[in-house]
C-alpha positions as CSV (number, residue, x, y, z in Angstrom):
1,X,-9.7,-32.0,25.0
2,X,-8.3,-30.5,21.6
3,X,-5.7,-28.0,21.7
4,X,-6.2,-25.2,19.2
5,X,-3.0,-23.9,17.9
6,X,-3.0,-20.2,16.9
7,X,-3.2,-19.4,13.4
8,X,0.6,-17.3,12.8
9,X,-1.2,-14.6,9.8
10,X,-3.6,-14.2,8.0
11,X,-2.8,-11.8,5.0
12,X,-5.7,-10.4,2.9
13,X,-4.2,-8.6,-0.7
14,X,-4.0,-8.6,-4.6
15,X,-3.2,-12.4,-5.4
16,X,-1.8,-11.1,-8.6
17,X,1.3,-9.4,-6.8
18,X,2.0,-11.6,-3.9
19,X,5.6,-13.1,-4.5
20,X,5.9,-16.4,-2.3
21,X,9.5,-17.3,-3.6
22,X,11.5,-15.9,-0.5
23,X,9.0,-15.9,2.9
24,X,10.4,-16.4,6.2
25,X,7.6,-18.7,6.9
26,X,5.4,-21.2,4.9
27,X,2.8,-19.7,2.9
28,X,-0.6,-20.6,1.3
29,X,-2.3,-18.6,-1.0
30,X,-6.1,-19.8,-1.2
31,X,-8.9,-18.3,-2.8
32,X,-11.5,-20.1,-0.3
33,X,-11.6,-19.8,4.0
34,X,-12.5,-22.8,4.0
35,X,-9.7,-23.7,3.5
36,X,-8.3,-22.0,7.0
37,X,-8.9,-24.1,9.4
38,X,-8.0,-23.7,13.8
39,X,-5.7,-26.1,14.4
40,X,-3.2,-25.4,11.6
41,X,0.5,-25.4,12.7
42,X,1.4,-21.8,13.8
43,X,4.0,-21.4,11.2
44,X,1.6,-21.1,8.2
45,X,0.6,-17.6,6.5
46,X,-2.4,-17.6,4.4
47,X,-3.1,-14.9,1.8
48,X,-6.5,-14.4,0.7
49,X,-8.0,-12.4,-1.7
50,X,-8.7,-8.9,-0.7
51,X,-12.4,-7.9,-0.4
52,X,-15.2,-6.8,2.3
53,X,-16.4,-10.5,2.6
54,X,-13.7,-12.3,3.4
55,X,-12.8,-9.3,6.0
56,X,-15.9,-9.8,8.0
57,X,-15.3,-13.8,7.6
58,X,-11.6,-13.5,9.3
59,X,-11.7,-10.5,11.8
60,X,-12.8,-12.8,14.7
61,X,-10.1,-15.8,13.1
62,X,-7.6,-16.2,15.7
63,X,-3.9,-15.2,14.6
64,X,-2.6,-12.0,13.5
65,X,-5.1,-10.5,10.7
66,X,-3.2,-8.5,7.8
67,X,-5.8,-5.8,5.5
68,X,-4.7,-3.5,3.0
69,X,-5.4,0.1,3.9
70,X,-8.7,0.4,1.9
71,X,-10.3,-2.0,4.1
72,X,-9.6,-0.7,7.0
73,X,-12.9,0.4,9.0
74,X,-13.5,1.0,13.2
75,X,-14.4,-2.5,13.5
76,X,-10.6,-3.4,12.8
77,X,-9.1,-1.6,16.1
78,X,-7.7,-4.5,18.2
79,X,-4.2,-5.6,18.8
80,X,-4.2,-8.5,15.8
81,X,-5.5,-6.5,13.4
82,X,-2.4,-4.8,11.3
83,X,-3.1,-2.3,8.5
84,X,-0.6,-1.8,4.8
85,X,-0.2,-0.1,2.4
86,X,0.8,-1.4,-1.1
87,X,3.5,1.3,-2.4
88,X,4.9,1.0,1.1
89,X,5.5,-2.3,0.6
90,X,7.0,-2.6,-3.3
91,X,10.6,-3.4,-3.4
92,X,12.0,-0.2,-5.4
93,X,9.9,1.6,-2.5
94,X,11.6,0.6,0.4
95,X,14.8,0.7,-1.4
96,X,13.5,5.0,-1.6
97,X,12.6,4.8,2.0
98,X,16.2,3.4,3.0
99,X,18.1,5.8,0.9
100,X,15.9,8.7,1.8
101,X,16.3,8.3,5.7
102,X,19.9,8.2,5.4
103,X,19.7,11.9,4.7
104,X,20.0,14.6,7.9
105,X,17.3,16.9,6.6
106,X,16.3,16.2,3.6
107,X,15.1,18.6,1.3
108,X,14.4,18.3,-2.8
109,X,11.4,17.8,-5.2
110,X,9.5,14.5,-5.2
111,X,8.0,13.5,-8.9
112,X,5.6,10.6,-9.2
113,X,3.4,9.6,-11.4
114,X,1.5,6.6,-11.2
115,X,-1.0,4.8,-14.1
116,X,-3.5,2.2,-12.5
117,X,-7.2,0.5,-13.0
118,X,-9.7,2.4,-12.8
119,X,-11.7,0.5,-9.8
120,X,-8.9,1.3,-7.5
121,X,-8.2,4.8,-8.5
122,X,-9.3,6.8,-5.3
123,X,-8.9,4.5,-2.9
124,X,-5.0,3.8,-4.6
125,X,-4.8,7.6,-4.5
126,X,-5.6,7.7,-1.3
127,X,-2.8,5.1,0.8
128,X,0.0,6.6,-1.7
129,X,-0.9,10.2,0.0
130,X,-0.8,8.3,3.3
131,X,2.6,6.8,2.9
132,X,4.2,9.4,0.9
133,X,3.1,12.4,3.1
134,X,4.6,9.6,5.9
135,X,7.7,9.6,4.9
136,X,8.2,13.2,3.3
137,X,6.9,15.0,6.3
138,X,3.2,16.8,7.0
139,X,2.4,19.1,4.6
140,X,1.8,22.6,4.9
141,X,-0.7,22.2,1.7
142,X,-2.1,20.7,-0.3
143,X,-3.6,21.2,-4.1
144,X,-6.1,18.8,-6.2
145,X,-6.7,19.1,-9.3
146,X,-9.2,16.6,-11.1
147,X,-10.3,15.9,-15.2
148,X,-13.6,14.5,-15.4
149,X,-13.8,12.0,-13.7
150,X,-16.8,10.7,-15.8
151,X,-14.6,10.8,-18.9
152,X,-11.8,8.2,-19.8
153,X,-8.8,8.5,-19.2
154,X,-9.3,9.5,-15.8
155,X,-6.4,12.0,-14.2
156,X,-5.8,13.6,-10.8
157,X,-2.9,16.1,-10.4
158,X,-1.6,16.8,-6.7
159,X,1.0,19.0,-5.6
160,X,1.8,19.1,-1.8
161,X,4.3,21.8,-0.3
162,X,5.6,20.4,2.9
163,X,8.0,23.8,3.4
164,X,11.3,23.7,4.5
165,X,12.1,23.5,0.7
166,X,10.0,20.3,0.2
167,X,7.6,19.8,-2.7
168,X,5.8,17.0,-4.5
169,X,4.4,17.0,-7.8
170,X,2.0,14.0,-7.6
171,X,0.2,12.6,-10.8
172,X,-2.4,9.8,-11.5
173,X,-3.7,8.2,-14.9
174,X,-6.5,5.4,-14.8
175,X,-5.6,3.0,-17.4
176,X,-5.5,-1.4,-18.0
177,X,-1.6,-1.8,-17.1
178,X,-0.1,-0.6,-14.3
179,X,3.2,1.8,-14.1
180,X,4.8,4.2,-11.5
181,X,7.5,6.6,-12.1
182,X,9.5,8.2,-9.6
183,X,12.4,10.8,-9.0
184,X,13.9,12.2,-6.0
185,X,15.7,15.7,-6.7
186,X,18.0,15.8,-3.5
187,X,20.8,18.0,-1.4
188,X,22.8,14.3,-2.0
189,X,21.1,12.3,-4.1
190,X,19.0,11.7,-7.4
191,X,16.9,8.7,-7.5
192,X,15.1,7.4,-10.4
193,X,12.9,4.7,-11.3
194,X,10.6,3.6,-14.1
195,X,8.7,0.4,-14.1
196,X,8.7,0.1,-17.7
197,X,12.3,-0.3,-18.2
198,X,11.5,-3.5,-16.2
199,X,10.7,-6.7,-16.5
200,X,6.5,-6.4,-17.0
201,X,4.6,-8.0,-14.3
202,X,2.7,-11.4,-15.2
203,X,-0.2,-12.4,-13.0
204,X,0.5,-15.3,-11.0
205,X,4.6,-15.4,-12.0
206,X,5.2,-15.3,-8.3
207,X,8.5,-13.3,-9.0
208,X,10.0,-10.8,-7.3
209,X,9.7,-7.7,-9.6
210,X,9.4,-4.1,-9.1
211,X,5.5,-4.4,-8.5
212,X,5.2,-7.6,-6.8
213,X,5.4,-7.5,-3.4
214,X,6.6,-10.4,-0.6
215,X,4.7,-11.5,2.5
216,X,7.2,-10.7,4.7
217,X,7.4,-6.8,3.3
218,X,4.1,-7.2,4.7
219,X,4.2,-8.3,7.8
220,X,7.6,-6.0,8.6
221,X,6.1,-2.7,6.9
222,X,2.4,-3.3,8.7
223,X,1.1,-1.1,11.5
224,X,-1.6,-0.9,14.5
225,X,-4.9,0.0,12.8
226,X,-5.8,2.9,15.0
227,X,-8.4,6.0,15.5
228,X,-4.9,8.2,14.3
229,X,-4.4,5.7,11.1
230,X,-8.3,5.9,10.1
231,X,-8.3,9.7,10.8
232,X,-5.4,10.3,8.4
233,X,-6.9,8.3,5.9
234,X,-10.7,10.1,6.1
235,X,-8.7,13.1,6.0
236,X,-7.1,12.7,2.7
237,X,-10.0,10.7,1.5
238,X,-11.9,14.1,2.1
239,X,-9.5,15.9,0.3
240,X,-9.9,13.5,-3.0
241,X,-13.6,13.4,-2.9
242,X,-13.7,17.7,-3.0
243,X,-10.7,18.4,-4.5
244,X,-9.4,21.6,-3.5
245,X,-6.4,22.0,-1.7
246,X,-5.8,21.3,2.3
């Protein structure tokens, strides 16, 4: 009788930004599912590219499955099936995260700005609200305002008061090369950071830059795709499809 060993991950995302150079386990980054197969040693993750097609061809895989947060849909709600979000998982990100957490209370003004391609606009809009409402607390509201979003360049302008002396001021450009800006003006601390000053990101470098991203930020930053998770998401997907303010 053959023994079918359990797949360890399977990661769908951008193939351009996965960095392989530093994973706790072995990894294989394929562009076909054939190339998957059951009886794989359980210490392999494969990343493959990240589209409705290959979700559908993986959901029933055995293993843990890995989707990024604009893929997520009801049929994804069982225990190996683990939702992420890309800025939650970019390196000068986390290093926010850890810095902001470290504060009792934190209170200050939260600047971003954000240029990326146009087919991911909403959807990229969309998980960023997600993980920065997340981490900065729920906001008391929210306000949208859009160009035309017929017309290039494309903008959206958000600014979120989450009280308590909290505010964002949120902005998005569609353009060909990608670019966030951030700054955190704290009680303790100012935080800054611009992709720009460095290094551009190559596709297929496999380096760990600022907007590359490693399978095991992945697989440590991932969470339970749930009715709450989706809910969240429709909500704010609501709010970008309207505009208008929460």
């Amino acid at each position: 009788m053959k023994v079918v060993k359990i797949i360890a991950n399977i990661i769908l995302g951008d193939l351009n930004k996965i960095d392989i150079r530093l994973p706790l386990e072995k990894v294989s980054i394929t562009n076909s599912l054939n190339e998957i197969q059951e009886d794989v040693n359980e210490g392999v993750t494969y990343v493959v590219a990240a589209n409705y097609e290959n979700v559908n061809a993986v959901i029933n895989k055995k293993g843990n499955i890995y989707l990024p947060h604009n893929l997520f849909n009801l049929d994804c709600l069982n225990n190996e099936t683990y939702g992420y979000f890309e800025l939650e998982v970019l390196p000068f990100f986390r290093t926010f995260t850890e810095i902001f957490k470290k504060e009792v209370n934190p209170r200050g003004v939260f600047r971003y700005r954000r240029t990326i391609h146009e087919d991911s606009f909403l959807s990229t809009i969309v998980g960023d609200l997600y993980v920065i409402t997340s981490l900065l607390g729920e906001p008391e509201d929210i306000h949208i305002k859009h160009s035309n979003l017929s017309l290039m360049p494309r903008h959206s302008i958000i600014m979120v008061n989450f009280g308590g002396g909290t505010m964002a001021h949120i902005e998005y450009t569609a353009d060909d090369q990608e670019k966030i800006e951030l700054e955190w003006s704290g009680i303790k601390h100012i935080i800054e950071f611009d992709s720009d000053q460095m290094k551009p990101v190559f596709p297929n470098d496999r380096t760990l830059l600022p907007l590359t991203y490693t399978v095991d930020a992945i697989v440590s930053t991932a969470k339970v795709i749930d009715e709450k998770v989706i809910a969240r998401l429709d909500r704010f997907q609501k709010l970008m499809d309207g505009g208008g303010q929460l």
